[in-house]
C-alpha positions as CSV (number, residue, x, y, z in Angstrom):
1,X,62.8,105.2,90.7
2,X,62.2,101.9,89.0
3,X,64.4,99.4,87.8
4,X,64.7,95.5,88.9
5,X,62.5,93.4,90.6
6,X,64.2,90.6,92.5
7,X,62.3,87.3,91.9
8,X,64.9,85.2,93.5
9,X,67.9,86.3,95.2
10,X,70.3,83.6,94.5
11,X,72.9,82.1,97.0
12,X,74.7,85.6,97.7
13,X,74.0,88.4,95.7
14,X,75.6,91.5,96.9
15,X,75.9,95.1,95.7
16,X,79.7,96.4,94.9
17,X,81.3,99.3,93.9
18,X,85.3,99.3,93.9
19,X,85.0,99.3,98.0
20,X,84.9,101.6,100.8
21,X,88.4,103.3,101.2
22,X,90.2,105.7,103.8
23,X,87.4,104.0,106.4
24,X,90.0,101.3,108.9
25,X,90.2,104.4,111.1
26,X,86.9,103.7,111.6
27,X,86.5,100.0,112.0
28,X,85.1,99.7,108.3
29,X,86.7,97.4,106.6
30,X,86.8,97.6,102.3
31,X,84.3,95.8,101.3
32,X,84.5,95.8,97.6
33,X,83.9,93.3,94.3
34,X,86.3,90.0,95.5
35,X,86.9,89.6,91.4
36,X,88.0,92.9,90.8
37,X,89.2,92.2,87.0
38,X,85.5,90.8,86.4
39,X,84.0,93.7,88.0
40,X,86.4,96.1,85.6
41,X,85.3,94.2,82.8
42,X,81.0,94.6,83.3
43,X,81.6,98.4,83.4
44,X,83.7,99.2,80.5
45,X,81.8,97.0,78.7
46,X,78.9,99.1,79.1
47,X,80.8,102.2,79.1
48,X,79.9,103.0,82.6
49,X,82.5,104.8,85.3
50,X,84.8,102.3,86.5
51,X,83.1,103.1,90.6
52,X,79.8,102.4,88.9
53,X,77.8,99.9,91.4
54,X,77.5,95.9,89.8
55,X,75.9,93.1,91.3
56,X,78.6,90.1,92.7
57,X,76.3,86.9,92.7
58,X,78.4,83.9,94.1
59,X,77.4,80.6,92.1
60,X,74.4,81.4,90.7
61,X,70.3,81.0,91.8
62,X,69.6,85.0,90.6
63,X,66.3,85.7,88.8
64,X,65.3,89.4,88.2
65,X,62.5,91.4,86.5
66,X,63.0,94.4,84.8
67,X,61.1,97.4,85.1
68,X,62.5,99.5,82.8
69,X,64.8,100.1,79.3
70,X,68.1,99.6,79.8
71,X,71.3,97.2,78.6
72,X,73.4,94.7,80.8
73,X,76.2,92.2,80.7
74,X,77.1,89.6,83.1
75,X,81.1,88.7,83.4
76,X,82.8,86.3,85.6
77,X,81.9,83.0,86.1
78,X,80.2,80.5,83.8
79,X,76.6,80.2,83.9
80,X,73.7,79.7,82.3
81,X,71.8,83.0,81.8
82,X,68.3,83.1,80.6
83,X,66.4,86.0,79.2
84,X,62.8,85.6,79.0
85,X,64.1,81.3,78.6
86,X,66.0,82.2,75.6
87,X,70.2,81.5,76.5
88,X,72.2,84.4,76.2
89,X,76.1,84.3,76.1
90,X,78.0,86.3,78.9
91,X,81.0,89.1,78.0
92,X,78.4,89.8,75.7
93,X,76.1,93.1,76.0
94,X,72.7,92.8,75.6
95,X,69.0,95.2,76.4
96,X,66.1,94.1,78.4
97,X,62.9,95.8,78.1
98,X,59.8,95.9,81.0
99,X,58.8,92.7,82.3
100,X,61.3,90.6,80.9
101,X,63.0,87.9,82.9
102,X,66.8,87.9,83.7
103,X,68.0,84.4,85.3
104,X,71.3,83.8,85.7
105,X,71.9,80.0,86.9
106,X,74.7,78.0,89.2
107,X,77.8,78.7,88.2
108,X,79.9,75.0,86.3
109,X,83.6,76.8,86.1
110,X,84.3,79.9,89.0
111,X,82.3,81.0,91.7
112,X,81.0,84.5,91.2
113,X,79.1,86.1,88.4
114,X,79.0,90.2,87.7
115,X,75.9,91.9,86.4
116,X,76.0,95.4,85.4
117,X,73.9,97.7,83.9
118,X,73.9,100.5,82.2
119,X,75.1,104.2,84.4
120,X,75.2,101.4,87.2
121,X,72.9,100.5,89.8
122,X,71.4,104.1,91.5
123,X,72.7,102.9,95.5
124,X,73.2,105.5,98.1
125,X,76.6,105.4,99.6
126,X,77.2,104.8,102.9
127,X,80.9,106.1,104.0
128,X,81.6,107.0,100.8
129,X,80.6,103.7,99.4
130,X,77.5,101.2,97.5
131,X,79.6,98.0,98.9
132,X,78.0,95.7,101.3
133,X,79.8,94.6,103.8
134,X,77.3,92.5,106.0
135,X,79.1,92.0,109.3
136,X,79.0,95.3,109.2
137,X,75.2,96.2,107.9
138,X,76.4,99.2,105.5
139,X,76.0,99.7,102.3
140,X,73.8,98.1,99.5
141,X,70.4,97.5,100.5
142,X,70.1,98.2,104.2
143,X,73.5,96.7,104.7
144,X,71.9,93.1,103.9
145,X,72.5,90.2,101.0
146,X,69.5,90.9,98.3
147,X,65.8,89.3,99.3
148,X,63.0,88.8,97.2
149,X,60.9,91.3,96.5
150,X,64.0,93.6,96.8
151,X,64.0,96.7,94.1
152,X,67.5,97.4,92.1
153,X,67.0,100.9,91.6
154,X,68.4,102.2,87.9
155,X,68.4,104.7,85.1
156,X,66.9,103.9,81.3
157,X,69.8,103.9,79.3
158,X,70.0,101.4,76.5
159,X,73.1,101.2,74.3
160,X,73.5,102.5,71.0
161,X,75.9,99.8,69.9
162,X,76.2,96.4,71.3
163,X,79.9,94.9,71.6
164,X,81.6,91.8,73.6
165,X,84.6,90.5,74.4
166,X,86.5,87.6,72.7
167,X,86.6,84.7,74.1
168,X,90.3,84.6,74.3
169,X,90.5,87.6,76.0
170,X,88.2,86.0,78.7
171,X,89.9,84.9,82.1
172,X,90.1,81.0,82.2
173,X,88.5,79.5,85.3
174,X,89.6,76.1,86.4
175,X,90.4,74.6,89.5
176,X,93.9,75.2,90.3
177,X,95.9,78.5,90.8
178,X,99.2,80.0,91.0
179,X,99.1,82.3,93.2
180,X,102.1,85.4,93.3
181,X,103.2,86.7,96.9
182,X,104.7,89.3,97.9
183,X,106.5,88.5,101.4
184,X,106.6,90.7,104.4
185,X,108.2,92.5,106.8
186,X,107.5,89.2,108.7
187,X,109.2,87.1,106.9
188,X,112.0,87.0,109.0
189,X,109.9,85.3,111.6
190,X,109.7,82.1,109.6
191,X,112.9,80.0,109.4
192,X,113.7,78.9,106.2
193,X,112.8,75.3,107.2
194,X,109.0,76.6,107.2
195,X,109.1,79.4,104.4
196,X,110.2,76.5,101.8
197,X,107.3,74.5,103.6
198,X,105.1,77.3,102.6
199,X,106.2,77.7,99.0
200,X,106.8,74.5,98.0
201,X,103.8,72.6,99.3
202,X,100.1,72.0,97.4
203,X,97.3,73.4,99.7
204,X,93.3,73.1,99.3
205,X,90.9,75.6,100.0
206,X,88.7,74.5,102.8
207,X,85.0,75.1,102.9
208,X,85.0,77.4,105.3
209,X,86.1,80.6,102.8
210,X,84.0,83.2,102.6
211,X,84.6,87.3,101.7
212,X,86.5,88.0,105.1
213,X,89.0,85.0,104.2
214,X,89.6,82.3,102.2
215,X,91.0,79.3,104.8
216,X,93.6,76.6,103.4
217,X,94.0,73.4,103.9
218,X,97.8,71.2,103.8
219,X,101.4,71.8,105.4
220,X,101.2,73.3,108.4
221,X,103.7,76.1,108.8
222,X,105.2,77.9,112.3
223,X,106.3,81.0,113.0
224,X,109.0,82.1,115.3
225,X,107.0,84.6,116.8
226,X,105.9,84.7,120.1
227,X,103.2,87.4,120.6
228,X,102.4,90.5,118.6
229,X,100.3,93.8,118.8
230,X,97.6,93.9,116.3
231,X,98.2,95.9,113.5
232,X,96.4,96.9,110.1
233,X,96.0,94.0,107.5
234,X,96.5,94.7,103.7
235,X,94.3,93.0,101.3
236,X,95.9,89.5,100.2
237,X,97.9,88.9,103.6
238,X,98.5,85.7,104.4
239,X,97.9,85.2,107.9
240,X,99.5,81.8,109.9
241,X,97.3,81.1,113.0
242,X,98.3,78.9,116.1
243,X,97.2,75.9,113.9
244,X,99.7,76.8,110.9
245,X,97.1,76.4,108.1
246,X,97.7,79.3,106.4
247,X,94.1,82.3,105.5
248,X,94.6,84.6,102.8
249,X,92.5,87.9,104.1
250,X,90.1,89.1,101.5
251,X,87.9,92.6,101.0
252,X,85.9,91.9,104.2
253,X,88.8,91.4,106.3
254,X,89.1,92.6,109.6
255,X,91.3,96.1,109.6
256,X,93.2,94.5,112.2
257,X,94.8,91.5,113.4
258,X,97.5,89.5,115.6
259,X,98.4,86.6,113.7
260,X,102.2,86.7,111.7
261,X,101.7,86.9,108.1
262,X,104.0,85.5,105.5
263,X,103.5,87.9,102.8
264,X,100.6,88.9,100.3
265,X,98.5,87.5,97.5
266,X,99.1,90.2,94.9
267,X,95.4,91.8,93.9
268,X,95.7,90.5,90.0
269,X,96.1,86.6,91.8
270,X,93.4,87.2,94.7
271,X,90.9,87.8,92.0
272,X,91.9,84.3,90.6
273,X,91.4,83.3,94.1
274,X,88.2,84.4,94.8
275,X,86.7,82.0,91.4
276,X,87.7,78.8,93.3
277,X,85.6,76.4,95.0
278,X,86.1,74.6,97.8
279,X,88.4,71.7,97.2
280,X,90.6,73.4,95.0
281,X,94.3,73.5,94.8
282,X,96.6,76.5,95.1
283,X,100.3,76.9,95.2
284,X,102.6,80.6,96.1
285,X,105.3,81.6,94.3
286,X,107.4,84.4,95.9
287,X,108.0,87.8,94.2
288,X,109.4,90.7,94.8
289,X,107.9,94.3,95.2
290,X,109.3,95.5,91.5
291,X,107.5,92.2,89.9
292,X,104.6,93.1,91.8
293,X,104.2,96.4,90.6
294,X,105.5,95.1,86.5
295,X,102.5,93.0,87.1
296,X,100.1,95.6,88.2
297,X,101.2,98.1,85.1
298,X,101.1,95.2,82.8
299,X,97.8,94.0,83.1
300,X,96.5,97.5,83.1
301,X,97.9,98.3,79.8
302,X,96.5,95.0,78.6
303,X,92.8,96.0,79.9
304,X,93.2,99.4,78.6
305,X,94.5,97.7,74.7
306,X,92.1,94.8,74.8
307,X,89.1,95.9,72.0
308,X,86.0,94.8,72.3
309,X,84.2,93.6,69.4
310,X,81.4,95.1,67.8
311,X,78.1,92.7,68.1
């Protein structure tokens, strides 16, 4: 089957569906696009299912050829995207025709771009999953980031209609964030001394973050735990190590771990997260379970209302 050549990979370019789920019992971890509101975005945009596999490039360098008929958009960060050398705008549907040139360049506000194409990119699943996860080598394209010369098997399906959506129905990318916690059965382990620590200090995101876990850097906080079993780790938990600088666990995390954990990053917020760079400031705000789950049904009602505008 033909479908995209890959010219130049790009920094990190990874194959995603929604992630690998029902899998820990195995050691598998979720895997899964880190901007999942993004990654919702490319596929109804295109009308595709909402598992349908996308391409996550983190901050740019792609450049693709097509093989084929078919219609794309690329969400998510901003970029400069090139078809054939002609600027095309993002949130924004578009078809590409055999031997045309897609190049989507490094990213000036968030981290991580989302091509999708029409039905999706055609990826075998591996444990009922297209995600890559590579510390694990499954999924994608032999378990592995994408290499030149790599094929991005597809179907020809070009739009009838074109359609994009406005710009102020775009997420805003910036360098700061808010981000919403939900604390945890844990929580009793920090003293209130180090919980108002925790959620009334400024932190920076260090440059070690990557899709296991995104490391911060500022007041140190201590729990009053001594020792633990490991035990499953939700997406979003904030885990505090020996050194008190606290890691908010992302879709490659480990399925277990040892470390206390404050609370977690709400899924809406760790999206947000995953757009930062390195360097950039983040604050939590405590919330409870209810708001958490307000939040979640409001912002799906939103997606689902939101039109998108006729090209």
């Amino acid at each position: 089957m033909s479908g995209f050549l890959v010219r130049q990979p790009g920094l990190l370019s990874l194959l995603h569906d929604r992630g690998r789920f029902g899998a820990h019992k195995l050691g598998l971890t979720t895997g899964g696009p880190l901007d999942g509101v993004a990654f919702d975005w490319a596929n109804r945009m295109l009308a595709n299912d909402v598992n349908a596999t996308c391409l996550e490039i983190s901050f740019g360098g792609l450049v693709i050829e097509a093989q084929l008929d078919t219609s794309f958009v690329i969400t998510g960060a901003v970029a400069p995207c090139k078809l054939n050398q002609d600027l095309v705008e993002q949130w924004c549907t578009h078809d590409i025709k055999p031997g045309d040139k897609l190049e989507i360049g490094f990213t000036s506000a968030g981290s991580r771009c989302y091509l999708a194409v029409s039905g999706g990119f055609d990826i075998e699943p591996s444990f009922g999953s297209s995600s890559t996860v590579l510390r694990e080598k499954i999924g994608g394209l032999k378990g592995d980031k994408l290499q030149a010369g790599d094929q991005l098997p597809c179907i020809s399906k070009r739009l009838s209609t074109h359609c994009y959506l406005a710009a102020a129905d775009r997420p805003k990318y910036s360098d700061f964030a808010r981000l919403r916690v939900v604390p945890g059965y844990q929580q009793a382990e920090f003293s209130p001394l180090q919980q108002w620590r925790f959620f009334n200090s400024e932190y920076r995101l260090s440059e070690r973050c990557d899709r296991m876990g995104f490391r911060l850097e500022g007041e140190t906080v201590h729990s009053d735990m001594v020792g633990m079993l490991s035990e499953g780790i939700c997406h979003g938990a904030i885990q505090i190590p020996a050194d008190g600088q606290p890691i908010v666990l992302m879709n490659d995390r480990q399925t277990i771990g040892g470390y206390p954990k404050i609370g977690a990053v709400i899924p809406r917020d760790t999206a947000t997260l995953s757009q930062l760079s390195p360097g950039s400031r983040v604050r939590f705000d405590a919330i409870s379970i209810e708001e958490a789950h307000n939040i979640h049904c409001l912002e799906q009602a939103r997606f689902e209302r939101t039109s998108l505008q006729p090209c």
